[in-house]
Each structure stands twice: as C-alpha cells, then as structure tokens.
N, C-alpha and C positions, 0 to 999 in steps of 0.2 A: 473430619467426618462429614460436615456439613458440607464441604465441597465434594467431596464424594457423591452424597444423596445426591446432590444438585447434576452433578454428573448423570448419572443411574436417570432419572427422572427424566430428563432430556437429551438421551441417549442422540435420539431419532436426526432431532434439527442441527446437534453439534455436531452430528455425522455427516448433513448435508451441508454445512457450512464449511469444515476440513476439507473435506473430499473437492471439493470445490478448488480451496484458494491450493490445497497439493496440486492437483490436476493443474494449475494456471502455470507452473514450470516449463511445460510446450511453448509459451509463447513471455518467458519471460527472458532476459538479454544471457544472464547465466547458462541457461542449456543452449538456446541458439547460437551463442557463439562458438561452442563447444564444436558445431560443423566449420568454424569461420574458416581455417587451413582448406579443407576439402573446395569451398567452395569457391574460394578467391581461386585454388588451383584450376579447377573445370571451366570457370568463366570469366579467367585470364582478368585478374582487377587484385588491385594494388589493396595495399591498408586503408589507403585513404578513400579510395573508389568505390570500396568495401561501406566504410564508415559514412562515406555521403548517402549512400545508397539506406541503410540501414535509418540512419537520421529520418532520412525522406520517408521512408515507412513509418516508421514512429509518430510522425507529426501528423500524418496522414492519418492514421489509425486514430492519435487525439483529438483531431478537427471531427471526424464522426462519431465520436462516443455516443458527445454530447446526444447526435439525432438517435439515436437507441436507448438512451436514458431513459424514455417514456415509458418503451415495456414491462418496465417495471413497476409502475404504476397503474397500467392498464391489463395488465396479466398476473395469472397466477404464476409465482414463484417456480415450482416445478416446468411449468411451458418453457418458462426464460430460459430456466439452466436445463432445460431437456436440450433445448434449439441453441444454447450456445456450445455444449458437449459438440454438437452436432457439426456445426460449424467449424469449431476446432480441429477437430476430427478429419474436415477437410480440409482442410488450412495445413495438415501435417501430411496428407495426399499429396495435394499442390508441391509441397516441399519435395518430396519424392522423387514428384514424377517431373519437377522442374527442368525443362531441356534450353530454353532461352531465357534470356535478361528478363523481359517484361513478365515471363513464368514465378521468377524469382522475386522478382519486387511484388507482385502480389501476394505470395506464399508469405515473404515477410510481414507485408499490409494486415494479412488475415489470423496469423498465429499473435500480431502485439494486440490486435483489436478484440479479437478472439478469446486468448489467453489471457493477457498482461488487462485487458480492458474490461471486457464481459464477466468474463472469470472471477475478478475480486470485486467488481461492481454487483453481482448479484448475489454473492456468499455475504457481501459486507449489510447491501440492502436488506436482505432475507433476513440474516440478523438480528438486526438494527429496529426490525418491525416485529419480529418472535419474541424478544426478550425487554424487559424495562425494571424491573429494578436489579436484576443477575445479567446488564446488557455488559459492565465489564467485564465481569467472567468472562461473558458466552464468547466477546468479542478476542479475548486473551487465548482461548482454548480452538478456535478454528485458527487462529493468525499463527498456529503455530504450523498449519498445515503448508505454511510457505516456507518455513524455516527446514523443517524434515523436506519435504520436496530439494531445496537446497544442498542439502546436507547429503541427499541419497543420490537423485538423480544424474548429476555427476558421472559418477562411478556406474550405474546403471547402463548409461551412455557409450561410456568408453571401453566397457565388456560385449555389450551386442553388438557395437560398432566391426570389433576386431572379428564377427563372426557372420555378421549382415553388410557392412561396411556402413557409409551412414546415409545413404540414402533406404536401404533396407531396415535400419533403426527408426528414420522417422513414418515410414511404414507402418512397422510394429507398432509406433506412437499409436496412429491413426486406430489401429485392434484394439488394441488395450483402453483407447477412449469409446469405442463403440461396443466391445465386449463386457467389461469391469465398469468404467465410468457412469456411462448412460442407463444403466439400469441402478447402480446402486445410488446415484443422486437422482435422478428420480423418482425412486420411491422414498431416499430420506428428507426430500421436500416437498412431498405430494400431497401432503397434509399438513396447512398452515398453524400456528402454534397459536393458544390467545398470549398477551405478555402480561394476563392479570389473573394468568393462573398459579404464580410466582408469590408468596407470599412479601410484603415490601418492608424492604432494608431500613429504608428511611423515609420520610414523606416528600416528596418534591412536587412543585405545582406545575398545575397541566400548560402542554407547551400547546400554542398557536401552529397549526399546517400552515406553514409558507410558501406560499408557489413559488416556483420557481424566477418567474420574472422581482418578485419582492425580494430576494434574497438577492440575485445581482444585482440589484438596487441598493442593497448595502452597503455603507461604506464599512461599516467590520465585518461583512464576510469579505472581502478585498484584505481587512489589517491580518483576518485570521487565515485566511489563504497564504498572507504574507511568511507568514510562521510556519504555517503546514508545508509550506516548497520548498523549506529551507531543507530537510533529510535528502529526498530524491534527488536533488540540485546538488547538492556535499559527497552524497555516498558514489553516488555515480561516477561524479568527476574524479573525487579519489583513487577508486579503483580501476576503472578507466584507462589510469595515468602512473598507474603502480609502477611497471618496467620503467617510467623515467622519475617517479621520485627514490625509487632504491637505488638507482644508479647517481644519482645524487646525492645519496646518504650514503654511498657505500655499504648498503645493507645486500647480504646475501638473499635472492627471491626467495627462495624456497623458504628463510626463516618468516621474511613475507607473507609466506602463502598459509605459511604453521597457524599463525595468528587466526586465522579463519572459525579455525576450531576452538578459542575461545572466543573470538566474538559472538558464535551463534549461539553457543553454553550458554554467555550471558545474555542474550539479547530473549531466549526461554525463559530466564530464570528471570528477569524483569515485564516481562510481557504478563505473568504471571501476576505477579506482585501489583503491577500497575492497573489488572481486572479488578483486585478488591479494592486497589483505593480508590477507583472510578466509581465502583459501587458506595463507596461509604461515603466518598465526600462529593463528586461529581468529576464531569470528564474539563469544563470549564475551570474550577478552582485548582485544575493541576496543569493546565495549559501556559504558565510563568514559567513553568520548570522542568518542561522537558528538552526543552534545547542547551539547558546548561552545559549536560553532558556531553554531548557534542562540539560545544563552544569549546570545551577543556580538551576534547580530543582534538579538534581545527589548532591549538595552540602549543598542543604535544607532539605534532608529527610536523609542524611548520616551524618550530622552535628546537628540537632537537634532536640529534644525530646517535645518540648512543641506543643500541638495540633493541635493552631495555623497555624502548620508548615505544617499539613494536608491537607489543603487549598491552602496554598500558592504554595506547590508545584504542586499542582492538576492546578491550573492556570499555572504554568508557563510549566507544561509541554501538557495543552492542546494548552497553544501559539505553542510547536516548532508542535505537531500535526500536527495544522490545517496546519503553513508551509508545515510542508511536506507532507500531503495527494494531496496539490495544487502543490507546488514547483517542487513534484518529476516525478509529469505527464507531466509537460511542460518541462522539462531537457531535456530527450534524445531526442524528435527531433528538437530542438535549438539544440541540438550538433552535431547528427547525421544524421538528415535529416528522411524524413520518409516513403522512400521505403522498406528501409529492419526494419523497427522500430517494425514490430511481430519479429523477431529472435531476435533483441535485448532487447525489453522487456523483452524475455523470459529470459532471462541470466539473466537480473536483476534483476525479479521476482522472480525466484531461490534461487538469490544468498540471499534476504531477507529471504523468507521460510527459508534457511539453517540459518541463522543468528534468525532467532524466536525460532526455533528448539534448537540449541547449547545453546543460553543463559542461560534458565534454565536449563542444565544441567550440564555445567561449572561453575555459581557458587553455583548448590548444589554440587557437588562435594567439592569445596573450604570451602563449611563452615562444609562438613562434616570431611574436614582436620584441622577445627579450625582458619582457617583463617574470620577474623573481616567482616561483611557484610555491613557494615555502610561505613568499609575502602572501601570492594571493588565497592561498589556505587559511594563512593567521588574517587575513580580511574576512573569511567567512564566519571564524568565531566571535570576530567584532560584531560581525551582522546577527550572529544567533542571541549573543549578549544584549545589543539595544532591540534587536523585536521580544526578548522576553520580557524587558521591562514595557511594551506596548503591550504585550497579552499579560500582563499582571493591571494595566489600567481597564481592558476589555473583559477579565474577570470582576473585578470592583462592580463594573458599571452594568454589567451581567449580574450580580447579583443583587443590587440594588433595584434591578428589574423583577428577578426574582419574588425581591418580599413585595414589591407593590404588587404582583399576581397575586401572591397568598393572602394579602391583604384583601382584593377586591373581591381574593373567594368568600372569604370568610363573610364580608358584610353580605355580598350575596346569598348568601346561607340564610342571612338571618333578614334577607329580603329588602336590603338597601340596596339602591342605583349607585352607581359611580360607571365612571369613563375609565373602560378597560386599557391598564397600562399595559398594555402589549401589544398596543398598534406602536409603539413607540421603535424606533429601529434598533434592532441589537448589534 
C-alpha cells in the first residue's frame, strides 16, 4: 500500500523518468541491430565490416558524452530531455534516409549518443536529483522502462518492418519520438520535484557536491568504476557470441533465445526488490553483492553443457541485472552529491558504452587466437568474485566516513568546530 501511495504521489517525475529510458531503445544495440541483415545487404559489408563500423560509433558516441555531461547541471531537466528527444529523433531520420557509408556511421554516431547515452543519462540524472530518500524505488520503477522497451520493441520492429520495410520503420521511429515522446516528457519533467518532499525512511548524513574533477581524482571511484563495468563488459560479450557458444554447447538457439523471457521476468522482479533495499539500507552497503550473481552465472554457462544450465544462468544473471539497473542510479549521488551528478554521470556512462564496445571485441579477438571461451567466461566470474571482495572493503571504509559526517554534524549542532571529514577521499 505504501508503495502504491508512493506511486500515485509521483506519478508525474516516474513518468518522465520511464518514458525516457523506454524511449532510449532507438539507440540502444538490441533494436539497431534488428536492421543489421538489411543493412550490411544495401552497403555491401561483411559481419565483421558491419561490427568495426558499429564499434567505431560507439566509442565515438562515449568519447562525447562526457562534453554534454554538463547540461545537465547547467539546465533544466525538461530542456535536456526536450533536446535530446529531439535529436534522437533525428538520428532515426539520418537512419532512413541514409544513402552512403559516412550517412550511416553518423546515424549510428547519433542514435548510441542520443539514445543509449543522452537518454539514460538524463532519466538517470533527473532522478537521482527528484528523489532522496524513495531514490531506490523511484530508480527501480523508471529502470524498468528499458526492460519493457526490451521486451516490446522487438516485435514492434519486425511487424511495421514487413509493411514499411525498415527504413520506413525507422521513420515511424522518428514520428512517434516527435509526436508521443516530445510532448509527454516534457511536460512529465517540466516541473522539477524537491526530494524533501518525501517523508525519510531513515536518517543519512548530508553528502558533499563533488565536482567533477574531485571525483576522477579518486582512487575509489576508479575501484568502484571497477565493479560498475563488469555487467556491460559480461552481458554484452555473452550475447554477442551466443551463435558460437551454443554451437559449442550443442544447445539448440532457439532454447537459447527462450531463456530471454526469464531473464527479463527476473531481472523486474529484482530491480524491484533491490529499490527497497537501497532505501533501507543504502546503495554502498549492497555494492559487495551484486556481482555474485553474475559470478555464479560466468561459472554456469562456462562450466556446463546440460541445458538446464540455460536457465539457470538466465536467472541468475537477470538477479545481478535487475541490481544493477536499480543499484547503479542510486550510487553516485549517495557518493557524490548531486549538483555536478550530469558531469559525472556522463563519465560513467561513458565509461560503460566503452566497456559494451570492448567486450566483444576482446574476446573475439581471443578465441580467434584459440584461446578457450568457456575459460574466458569462468575468468570473468573470478573477476566479479575478487572485485566484490574490493567493494565490500570500499563499503566498510564508506561507512566509517559516514559516522565521522554524522558525528561532525552533531557537535556542530551543538556549536563545536571540528575538521569536516569529508574532505577525506571516498
């Protein structure tokens, strides 16, 4: 019932938050690729030709986040996501009406920067800055807006396609982000939200605005970056490389592909679950433990060949999902406050695009050295296994910051000096 009200109550800003990260499907690898047949056919380019091509966008689109970062610190929230709609919008034009190469790599350029970039960067910001003590909720309940996007789009695709074909589809993209989109986000973020309108859950002490240059100055936002790139890094290359690990396993694709629909089941149904525990306990004191499940999935589909095992790891890798779609919205401003939190997103954001990007390219690379693909999976849960034990010592050390803040409030209160610990690096 409580989550209900909480719903109802903030209808407005969880509406421009969803709408947002749904909408970011235009430019996210899942629908683009969905043209990949059509277009390597018209502009005569291999898988591979295709795939360098696509990289080269991607990295391209993460090198400029970062310089757009700022808008969102310097603007109001509705401007951003008015003019990123906007953009998008053209970016699915471009796609259309693409007639040469250098037509195409831009259109690509513009829907990952656009969509995959802009898109989650300023639903995530907007957020992140509306809500503070329901910021897991709020962040668990828009993050689902990628999952359904996921889930619908698809199929959406491959019906208009058979009747616009797919340059006529990404078309219709372009309408439907200037018809539907543009008007309904912004007016559900045309009016910023206070986040102390929220009655609070529990007490936590006021964080420090970190500029931006202070926080890559840290050496733990570097350990906890470390952690954060391990999903986009794992999931990408996994799927990626699906047709050559089921031909490996001898698993049928299509049981493959079945798996899809419980992982997204679970990765909702944890996304969920992981809003209230961020609420109640923090987004840092569960940062130890959301790549377990991941680790457990890197060690189930790299270790074993029975079917079974299809499933199993579909589940356990929609558990660390849903974590992280929810977990990693509430992180930076629990760490860093969230005045400058558009410039640091954008670094963040980034640095995952470059982390989805690299994967599958490093280990096609590796297996076309003959290096074991099953090995270097069951490597990546050795990796999620010893950085959890690093974000269980940067939770510790995190919170021991914590009570010296609450500490220094308190004597302040009662009009004693002390040296605020929170110049101290987190």
């Amino acid at each position: 019932m409580q989550f209900l009200t909480f719903m109802g109550r903030n209808a407005r800003w969880l509406a421009g938050g969803f709408l947002l990260c749904f909408f970011s499907s235009f430019g996210q690898t899942f629908y683009i690729s969905l043209s990949n047949g059509d277009i390597r056919r018209e502009f005569d380019l291999s898988n591979g030709d295709f795939g360098l091509i696509y990289m080269a966008a991607t990295l391209a689109s993460a090198a400029t986040l970062p310089a757009l970062g700022w808008t969102l610190d310097r603007f109001k929230a509705w401007q951003v996501a008015a003019a990123t709609v906007l953009c998008l919008s053209l970016a699915t034009a471009v796609m259309s009406l693409a007639a040469s190469l250098p037509l195409l790599v831009l259109a690509l350029y513009m829907l990952r920067l656009f969509g995959q970039g802009m898109m989650t960067e300023t639903a995530m910001t907007a957020t992140g800055r509306w809500f503070a003590a329901n910021r897991g909720r709020a962040m668990a309940l828009i993050s689902l807006g990628f999952h359904i996007g996921t889930g619908l789009f698809p199929l959406v695709f491959v019906v208009v396609a058979a009747w616009l074909g797919w340059r006529g589809t990404w078309l219709a993209c372009g309408a439907v982000l200037l018809v539907v989109a543009l008007p309904v986000v912004a007016w559900t973020t045309y009016r910023d939200r206070d986040p102390q309108s929220e009655p609070k859950t529990r007490e936590r002490p006021a964080v420090r605005d970190w500029t931006l240059k202070e926080v890559v100055a840290s050496p733990t936002f570097w350990l906890v970056a470390s952690a954060v790139l391990a999903p986009p890094f794992i999931g990408t290359t996994i799927f990626f490389h699906q047709v050559y690990l089921t031909e490996l396993r001898g698993w049928p694709i299509e049981v493959f592909a079945s798996g899809f629909a419980v992982m997204s089941a679970t990765t909702v149904v944890f996304a969920l679950l992981c809003g209230s525990l961020v609420d109640r306990f923090s987004a840092v004191r569960l940062l130890p433990f959301f790549l377990i499940p991941m680790a457990l999935a890197c060690f189930v589909i790299g270790g074993f060949s029975a079917v079974a095992a299809i499933f199993v790891f579909m589940v356990l890798l929609g558990i660390s999902n849903g974590f992280s779609s929810t977990l990693l919205g509430a992180l930076w401003p629990e760490l860093y406050g969230t005045k400058h939190l558009g410039s640091v997103r954008s670094v963040t954001v980034a640095l995952m695009v470059l982390a989805s990007a690299l994967g599958p390219g490093v280990t096609g690379v590796l297996i076309d050295w003959q290096v074991s693909y099953p090995l270097q999976i069951g490597t990546m849960g050795l990796y999620c296994m010893g950085i959890s034990v690093v974000m269980a010592l940067v939770a510790l050390r995190q919170r021991a910051v914590d009570r010296a803040s609450a500490a220094t409030a308190g004597l302040a209160e009662r009009g004693i000096d002390r040296v605020d610990p929170q110049v101290h690096d987190r």
